[in-house]
C-alpha positions as CSV (number, residue, x, y, z in Angstrom):
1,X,39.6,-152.6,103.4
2,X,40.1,-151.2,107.2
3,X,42.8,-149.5,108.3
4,X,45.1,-151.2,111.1
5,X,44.5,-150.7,114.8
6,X,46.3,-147.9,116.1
7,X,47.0,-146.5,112.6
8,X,46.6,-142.3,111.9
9,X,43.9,-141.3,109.6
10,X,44.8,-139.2,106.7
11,X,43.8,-135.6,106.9
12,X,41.0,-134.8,104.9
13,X,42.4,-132.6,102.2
14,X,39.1,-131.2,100.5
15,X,38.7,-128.0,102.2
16,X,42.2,-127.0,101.0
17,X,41.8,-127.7,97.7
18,X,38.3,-125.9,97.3
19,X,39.8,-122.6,98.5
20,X,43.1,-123.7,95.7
21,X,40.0,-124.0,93.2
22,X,38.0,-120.6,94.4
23,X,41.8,-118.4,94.2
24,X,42.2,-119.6,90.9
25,X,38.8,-119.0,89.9
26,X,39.2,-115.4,91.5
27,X,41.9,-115.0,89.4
28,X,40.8,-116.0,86.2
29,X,37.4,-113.8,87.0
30,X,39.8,-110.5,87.7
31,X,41.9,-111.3,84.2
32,X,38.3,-111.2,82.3
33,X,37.2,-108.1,84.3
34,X,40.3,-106.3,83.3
35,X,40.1,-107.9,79.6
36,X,36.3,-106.0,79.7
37,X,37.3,-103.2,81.0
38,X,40.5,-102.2,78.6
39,X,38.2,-103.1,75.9
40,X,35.9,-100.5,77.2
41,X,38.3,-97.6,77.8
42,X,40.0,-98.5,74.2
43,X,36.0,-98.1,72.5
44,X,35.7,-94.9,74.7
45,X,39.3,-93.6,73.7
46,X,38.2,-94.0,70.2
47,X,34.5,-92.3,70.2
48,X,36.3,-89.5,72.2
49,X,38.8,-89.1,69.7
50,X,36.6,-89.2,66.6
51,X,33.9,-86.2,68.4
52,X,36.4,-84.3,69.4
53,X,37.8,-83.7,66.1
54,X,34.0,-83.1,64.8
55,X,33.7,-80.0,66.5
56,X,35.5,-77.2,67.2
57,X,36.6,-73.7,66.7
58,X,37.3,-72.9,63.2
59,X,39.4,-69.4,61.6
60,X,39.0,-68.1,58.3
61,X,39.5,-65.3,56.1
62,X,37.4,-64.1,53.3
63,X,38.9,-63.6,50.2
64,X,36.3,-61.0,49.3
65,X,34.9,-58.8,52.6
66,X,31.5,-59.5,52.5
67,X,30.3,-55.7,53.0
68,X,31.7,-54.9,49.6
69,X,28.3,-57.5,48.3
70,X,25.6,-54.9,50.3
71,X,23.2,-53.6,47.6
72,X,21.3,-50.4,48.4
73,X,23.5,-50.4,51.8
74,X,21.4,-53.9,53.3
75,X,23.9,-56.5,54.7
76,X,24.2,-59.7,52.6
77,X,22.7,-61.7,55.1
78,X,19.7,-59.8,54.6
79,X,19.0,-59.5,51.3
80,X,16.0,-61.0,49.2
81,X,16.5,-64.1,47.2
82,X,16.6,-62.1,44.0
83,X,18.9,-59.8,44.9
84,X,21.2,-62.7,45.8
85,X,20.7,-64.2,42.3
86,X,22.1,-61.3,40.6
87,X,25.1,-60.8,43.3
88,X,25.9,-64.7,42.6
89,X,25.8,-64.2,39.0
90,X,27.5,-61.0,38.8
91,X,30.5,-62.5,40.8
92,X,31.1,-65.8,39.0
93,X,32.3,-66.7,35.9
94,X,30.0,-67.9,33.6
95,X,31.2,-71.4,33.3
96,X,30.2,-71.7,37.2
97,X,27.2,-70.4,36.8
98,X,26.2,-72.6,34.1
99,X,28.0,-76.0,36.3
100,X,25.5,-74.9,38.8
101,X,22.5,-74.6,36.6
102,X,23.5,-78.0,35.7
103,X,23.4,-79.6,38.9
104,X,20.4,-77.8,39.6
105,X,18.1,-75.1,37.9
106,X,18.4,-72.2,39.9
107,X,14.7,-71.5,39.9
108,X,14.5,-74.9,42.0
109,X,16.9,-73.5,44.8
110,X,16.1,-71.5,48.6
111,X,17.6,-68.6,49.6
112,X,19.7,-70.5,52.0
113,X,21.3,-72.6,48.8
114,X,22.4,-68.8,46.9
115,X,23.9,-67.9,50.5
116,X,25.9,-71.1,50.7
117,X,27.0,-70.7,46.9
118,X,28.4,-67.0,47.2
119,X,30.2,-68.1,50.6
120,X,31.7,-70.8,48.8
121,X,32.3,-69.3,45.2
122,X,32.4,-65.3,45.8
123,X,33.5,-64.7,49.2
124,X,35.7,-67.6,49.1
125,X,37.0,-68.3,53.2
126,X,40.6,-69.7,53.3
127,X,40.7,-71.6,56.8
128,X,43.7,-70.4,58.8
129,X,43.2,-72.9,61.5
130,X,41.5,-75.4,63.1
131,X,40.9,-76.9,67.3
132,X,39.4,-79.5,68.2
133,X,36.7,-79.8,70.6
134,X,38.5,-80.2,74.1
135,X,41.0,-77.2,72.8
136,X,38.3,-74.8,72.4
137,X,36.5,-75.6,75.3
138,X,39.6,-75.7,77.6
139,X,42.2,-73.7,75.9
140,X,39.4,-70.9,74.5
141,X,41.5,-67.7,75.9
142,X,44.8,-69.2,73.7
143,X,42.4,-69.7,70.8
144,X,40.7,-66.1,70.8
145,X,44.6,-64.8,71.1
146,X,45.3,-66.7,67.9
147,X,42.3,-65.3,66.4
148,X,42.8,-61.9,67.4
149,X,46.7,-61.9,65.4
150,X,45.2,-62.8,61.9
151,X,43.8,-59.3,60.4
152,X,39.7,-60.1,59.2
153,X,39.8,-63.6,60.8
154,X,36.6,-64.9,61.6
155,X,36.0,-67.7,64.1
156,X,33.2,-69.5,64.3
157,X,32.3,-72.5,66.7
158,X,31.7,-75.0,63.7
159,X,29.8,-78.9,63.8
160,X,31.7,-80.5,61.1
161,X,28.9,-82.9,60.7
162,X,25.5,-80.8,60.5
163,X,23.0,-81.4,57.6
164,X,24.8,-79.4,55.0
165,X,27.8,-82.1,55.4
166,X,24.7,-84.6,55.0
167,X,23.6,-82.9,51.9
168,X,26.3,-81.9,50.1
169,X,28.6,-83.7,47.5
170,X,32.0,-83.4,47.8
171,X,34.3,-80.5,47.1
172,X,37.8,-79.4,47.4
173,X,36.9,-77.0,50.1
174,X,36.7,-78.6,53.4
175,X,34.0,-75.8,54.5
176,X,31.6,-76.5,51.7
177,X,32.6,-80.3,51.4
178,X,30.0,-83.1,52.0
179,X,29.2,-86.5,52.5
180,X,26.1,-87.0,50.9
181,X,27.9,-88.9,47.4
182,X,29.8,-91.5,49.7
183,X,26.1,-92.2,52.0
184,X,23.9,-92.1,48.5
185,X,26.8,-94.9,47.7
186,X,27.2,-96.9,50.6
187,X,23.7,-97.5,50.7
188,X,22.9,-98.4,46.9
189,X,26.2,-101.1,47.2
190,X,24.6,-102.6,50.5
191,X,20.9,-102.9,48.9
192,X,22.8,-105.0,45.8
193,X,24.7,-106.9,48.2
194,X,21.7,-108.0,50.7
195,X,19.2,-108.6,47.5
196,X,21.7,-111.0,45.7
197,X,23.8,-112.4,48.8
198,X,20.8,-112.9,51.0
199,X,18.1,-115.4,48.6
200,X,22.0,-116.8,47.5
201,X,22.9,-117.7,50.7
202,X,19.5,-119.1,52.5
203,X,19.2,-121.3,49.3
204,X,22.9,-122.9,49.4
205,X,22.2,-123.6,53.3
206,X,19.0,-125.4,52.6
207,X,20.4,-127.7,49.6
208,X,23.3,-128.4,52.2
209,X,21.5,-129.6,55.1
210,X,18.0,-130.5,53.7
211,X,19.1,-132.3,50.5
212,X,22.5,-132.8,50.1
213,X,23.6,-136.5,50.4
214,X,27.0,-137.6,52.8
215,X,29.5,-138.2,49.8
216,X,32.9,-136.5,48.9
217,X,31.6,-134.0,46.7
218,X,29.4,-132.2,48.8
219,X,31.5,-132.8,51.6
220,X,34.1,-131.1,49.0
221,X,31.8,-128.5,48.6
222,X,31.3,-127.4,52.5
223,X,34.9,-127.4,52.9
224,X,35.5,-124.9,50.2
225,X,32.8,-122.7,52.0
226,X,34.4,-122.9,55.0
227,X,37.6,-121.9,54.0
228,X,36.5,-118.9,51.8
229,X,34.8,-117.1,55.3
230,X,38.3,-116.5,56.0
231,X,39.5,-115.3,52.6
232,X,41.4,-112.0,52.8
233,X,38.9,-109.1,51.0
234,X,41.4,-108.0,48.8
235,X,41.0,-111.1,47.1
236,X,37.4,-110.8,46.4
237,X,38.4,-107.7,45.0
238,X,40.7,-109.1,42.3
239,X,37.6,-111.3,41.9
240,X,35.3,-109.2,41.2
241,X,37.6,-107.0,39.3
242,X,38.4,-110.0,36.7
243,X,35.1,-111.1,36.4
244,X,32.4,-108.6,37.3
245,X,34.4,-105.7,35.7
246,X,36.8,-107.1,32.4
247,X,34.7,-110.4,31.8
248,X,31.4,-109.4,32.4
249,X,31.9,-105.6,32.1
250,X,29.5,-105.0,29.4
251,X,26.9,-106.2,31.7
252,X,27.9,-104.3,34.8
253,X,28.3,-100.9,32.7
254,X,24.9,-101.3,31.3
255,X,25.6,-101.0,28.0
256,X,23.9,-104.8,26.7
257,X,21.0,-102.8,28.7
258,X,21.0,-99.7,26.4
259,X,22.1,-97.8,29.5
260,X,24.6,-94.9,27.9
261,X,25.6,-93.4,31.2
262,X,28.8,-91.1,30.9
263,X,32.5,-92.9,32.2
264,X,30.3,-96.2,33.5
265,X,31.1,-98.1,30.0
266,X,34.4,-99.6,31.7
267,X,32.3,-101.8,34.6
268,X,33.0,-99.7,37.5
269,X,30.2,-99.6,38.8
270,X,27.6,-100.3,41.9
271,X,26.3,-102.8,40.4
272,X,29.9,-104.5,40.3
273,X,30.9,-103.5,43.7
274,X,27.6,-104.9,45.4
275,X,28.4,-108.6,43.7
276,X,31.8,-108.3,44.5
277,X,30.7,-107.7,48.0
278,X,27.9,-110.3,47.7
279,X,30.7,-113.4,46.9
280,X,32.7,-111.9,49.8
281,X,29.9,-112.3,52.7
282,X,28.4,-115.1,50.9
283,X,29.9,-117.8,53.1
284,X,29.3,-116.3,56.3
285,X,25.4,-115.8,55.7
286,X,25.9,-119.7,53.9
287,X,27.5,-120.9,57.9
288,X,25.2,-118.9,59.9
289,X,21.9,-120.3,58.2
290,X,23.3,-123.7,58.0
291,X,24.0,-123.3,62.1
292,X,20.0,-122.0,62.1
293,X,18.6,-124.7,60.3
294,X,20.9,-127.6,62.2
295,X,19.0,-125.6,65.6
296,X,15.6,-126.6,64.4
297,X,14.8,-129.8,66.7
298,X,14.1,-132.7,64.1
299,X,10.8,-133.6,65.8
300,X,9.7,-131.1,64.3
301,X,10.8,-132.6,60.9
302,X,9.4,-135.7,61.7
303,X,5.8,-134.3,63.0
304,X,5.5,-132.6,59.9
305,X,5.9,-135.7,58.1
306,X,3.9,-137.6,60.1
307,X,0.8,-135.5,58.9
308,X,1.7,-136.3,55.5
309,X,3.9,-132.9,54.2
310,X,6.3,-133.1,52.1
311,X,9.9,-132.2,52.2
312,X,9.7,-129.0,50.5
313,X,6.3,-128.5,52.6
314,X,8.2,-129.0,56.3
315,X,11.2,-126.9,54.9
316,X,8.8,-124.0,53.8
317,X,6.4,-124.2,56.4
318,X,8.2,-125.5,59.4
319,X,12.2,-125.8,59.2
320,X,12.6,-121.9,57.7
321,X,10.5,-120.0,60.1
322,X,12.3,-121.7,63.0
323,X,15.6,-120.6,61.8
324,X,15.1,-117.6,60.4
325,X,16.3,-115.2,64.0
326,X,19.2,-117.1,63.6
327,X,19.6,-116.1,59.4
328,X,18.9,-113.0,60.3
329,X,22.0,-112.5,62.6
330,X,23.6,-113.7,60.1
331,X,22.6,-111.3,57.6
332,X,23.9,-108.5,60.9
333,X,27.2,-109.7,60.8
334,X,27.2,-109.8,57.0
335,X,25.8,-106.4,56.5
336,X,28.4,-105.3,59.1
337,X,31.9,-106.4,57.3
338,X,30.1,-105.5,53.6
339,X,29.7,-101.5,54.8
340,X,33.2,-101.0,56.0
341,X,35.0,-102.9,53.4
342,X,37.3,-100.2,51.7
343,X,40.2,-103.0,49.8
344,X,38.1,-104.7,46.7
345,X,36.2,-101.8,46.1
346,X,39.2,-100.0,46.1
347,X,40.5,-102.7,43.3
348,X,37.5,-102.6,41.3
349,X,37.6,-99.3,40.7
350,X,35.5,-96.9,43.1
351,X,35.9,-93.5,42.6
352,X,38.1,-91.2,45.0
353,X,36.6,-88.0,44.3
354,X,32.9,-87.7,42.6
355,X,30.6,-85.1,42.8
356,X,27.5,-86.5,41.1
357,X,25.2,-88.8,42.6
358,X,24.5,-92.5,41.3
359,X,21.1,-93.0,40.0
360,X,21.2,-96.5,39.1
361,X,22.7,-100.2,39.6
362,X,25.3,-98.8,36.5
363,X,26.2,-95.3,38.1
364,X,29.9,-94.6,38.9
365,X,29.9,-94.5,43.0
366,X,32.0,-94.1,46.3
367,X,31.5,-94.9,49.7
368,X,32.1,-93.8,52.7
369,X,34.8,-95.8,53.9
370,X,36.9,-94.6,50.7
371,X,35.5,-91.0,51.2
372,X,36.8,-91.7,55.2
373,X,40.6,-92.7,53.7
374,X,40.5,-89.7,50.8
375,X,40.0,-87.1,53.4
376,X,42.8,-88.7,55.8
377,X,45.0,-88.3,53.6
378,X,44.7,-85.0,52.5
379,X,47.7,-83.2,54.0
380,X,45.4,-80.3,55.4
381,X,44.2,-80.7,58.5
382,X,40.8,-79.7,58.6
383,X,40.0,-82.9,56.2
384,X,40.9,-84.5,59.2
385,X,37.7,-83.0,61.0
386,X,35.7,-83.9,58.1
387,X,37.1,-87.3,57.8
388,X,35.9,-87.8,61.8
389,X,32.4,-86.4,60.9
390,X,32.1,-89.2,57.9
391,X,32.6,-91.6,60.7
392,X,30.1,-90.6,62.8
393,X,27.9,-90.7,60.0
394,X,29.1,-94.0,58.8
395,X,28.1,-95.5,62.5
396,X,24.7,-94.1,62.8
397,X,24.1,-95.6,58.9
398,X,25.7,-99.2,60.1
399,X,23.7,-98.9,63.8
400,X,20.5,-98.2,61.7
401,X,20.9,-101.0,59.7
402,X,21.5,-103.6,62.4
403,X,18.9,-101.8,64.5
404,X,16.5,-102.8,61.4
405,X,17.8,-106.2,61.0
406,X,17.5,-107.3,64.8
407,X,14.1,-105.8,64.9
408,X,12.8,-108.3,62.1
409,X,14.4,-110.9,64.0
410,X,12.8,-110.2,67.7
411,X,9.8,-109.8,65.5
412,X,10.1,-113.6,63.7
413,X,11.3,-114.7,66.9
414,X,8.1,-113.7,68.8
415,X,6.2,-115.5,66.0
């Protein structure tokens, strides 16, 4: 239809609305900018916070001077590994000396080890305070004041996480007090919860989308799934402390087994906490390989057919090595929430302070998120320090792991 003679024409309205579109656009870009970067400083805010407590100046006192342990007028530092034998044992009690025996013969232990134990058992330092890494870089004239007020103080520029924290086990002396129970732990949980979570997992995923017909029960069954990935923890906990520990305890413990292990009888155990943990990832690994296998094109389905496979050939051969990158980042995530979950194990029993190490599926245990919340609330500060050292640690351990994982995936990925 034309317009009437003589009529005006409409202005043409486009180049408005595109530079309407192109300021909202701006906008919405500068929102996500800012979104990205407070994300950013808060990370930054919170790495800066956790090194600078795990380093630092650190002032002591020693119950006993160390000059009064010289033999023959030679320094302690100095003397032979004999000598230091008969100092240590001269200077304990004998029920320490035999505790230590027990943990380890003392024929079996370095020089280095008999120096740590008569620092930590003879000489005995009693911290008088503590600063944190920015303090005794920036405020170091205020902190060698302090130092010089308290008669015999030491001070020492201390790494709260060094490889004695990494080696030893726990201890009610924040000098001499390690993480190497809570790692030892963490890692034996996390091997129970991949082996029985993982094979689980990929197999429920394939009967869904492979086999499984399109009627109510099944559909009943992907609901429930579903719905349990967003399950609080604490919940598995109860879980796993009704079943894997009261019902089934007699398996967990390892006593059906023969296994006579002292205070494991009661089902508090790793092998308890890495089921419990197990169920609790369970239906994440179950959506993320069910979103991997639904990714594999059906052509390729169908050409596998076509050449006369079977189904359980083309699933084996064809359909599983095309989704397994995308399993595998499931399994990331997974083994992501299962390492920092402190709640059910917390319900099932895990131990707050333990000095021996597990050394099986049916060993007592703690981890190092529990080890992480013991130590912050301790009401001395210098736990504190330690307590930012165990999450360091804790961060390297969970960025290895991924590392590994996404490794195995770039490498099936490139296959």
């Amino acid at each position: 239809m034309t317009a009437p003679a003589g009529a005006v024409p409409e202005p043409f309205t486009g180049e408005a609305n595109l530079s309407a579109r192109r300021r909202t656009g701006a906008i919405w870009r500068t929102i996500f900018q800012l979104s990205t970067i407070i994300g950013i400083l808060a990370l930054g805010a919170l790495i800066f916070t956790i090194i600078d407590k795990s380093f630092g100046y650190v002032l002591f006192v020693y119950e006993v001077d160390p000059a009064e342990l010289a033999v023959g007028g030679t320094p302690l530092e100095q003397l032979s590994r004999e000598q230091l034998i008969q100092v240590f044992q001269q200077n304990v009690s004998a029920g320490v000396f035999r505790n230590q025996q027990r943990i380890q013969p003392l024929a079996e232990r370095s020089r280095e080890d008999f120096l740590r134990l008569i620092n930590e058992y003879v000489l005995e330092p009693d911290i008088v305070q503590t600063w944190s890494l920015y303090d005794s870089l920036f405020n170091r004239d205020q902190v060698l004041f302090r130092a010089q007020q308290v008669e015999g103080g030491q001070l020492v520029f201390t790494s709260w996480i060094d490889p004695q924290f990494l080696t030893s086990p726990q201890s009610r002396d924040p000098l001499f007090a390690g993480a190497r129970t809570a790692i030892l732990g963490s890692l034996w949980i996390i091997v129970v919860t991949i082996v029985v979570a993982f094979p689980t997992g990929i197999g429920a995923a394939i009967y869904l989308e492979e086999y499984a017909g399109d009627n109510w029960f099944n559909r009943f069954i992907q609901t429930n799934i579903n719905n349990l990935a967003g399950v609080p923890s604490i919940i598995y906990g109860m879980l796993g402390l009704a079943i894997f520990v009261r019902t089934l305890g007699s398996l967990t413990s390892g006593a059906a087994f023969g296994f006579t292990e002292p205070a494991s009888g009661n089902g508090r155990t790793i092998l308890s906490a890495g089921l419990t943990l197990a169920l609790l990832v369970l239906p994440l690994l179950i959506i993320n390989a069910q979103e991997a296998i639904r990714a594999v094109p059906n052509s390729l389905r169908e050409a596998s057919y076509g050449l006369g496979a079977t189904k359980w050939e083309t699933v084996w051969h064809h359909v599983l090595p095309s989704a397994l990158p995308g399993m595998l980042t499931g399994a990331i995530l997974s083994i992501s929430r299962a390492i920092g979950e402190t709640a059910p194990l917390v319900v099932i029993g895990a131990a707050t302070y333990i000095t021996s190490d597990p050394g099986s599926i049916f060993s007592r245990f703690t981890t190092l998120p529990i080890q992480i919340y013991q130590w912050t609330s301790r009401p001395q500060a210098e736990f504190r320090n330690l307590a930012a050292a165990a999450i360091l640690v804790l961060m390297v351990l969970l960025l290895t792991l991924n590392t590994s994982a996404i490794l195995l995936r770039n490498r099936f990925s490139r296959r």
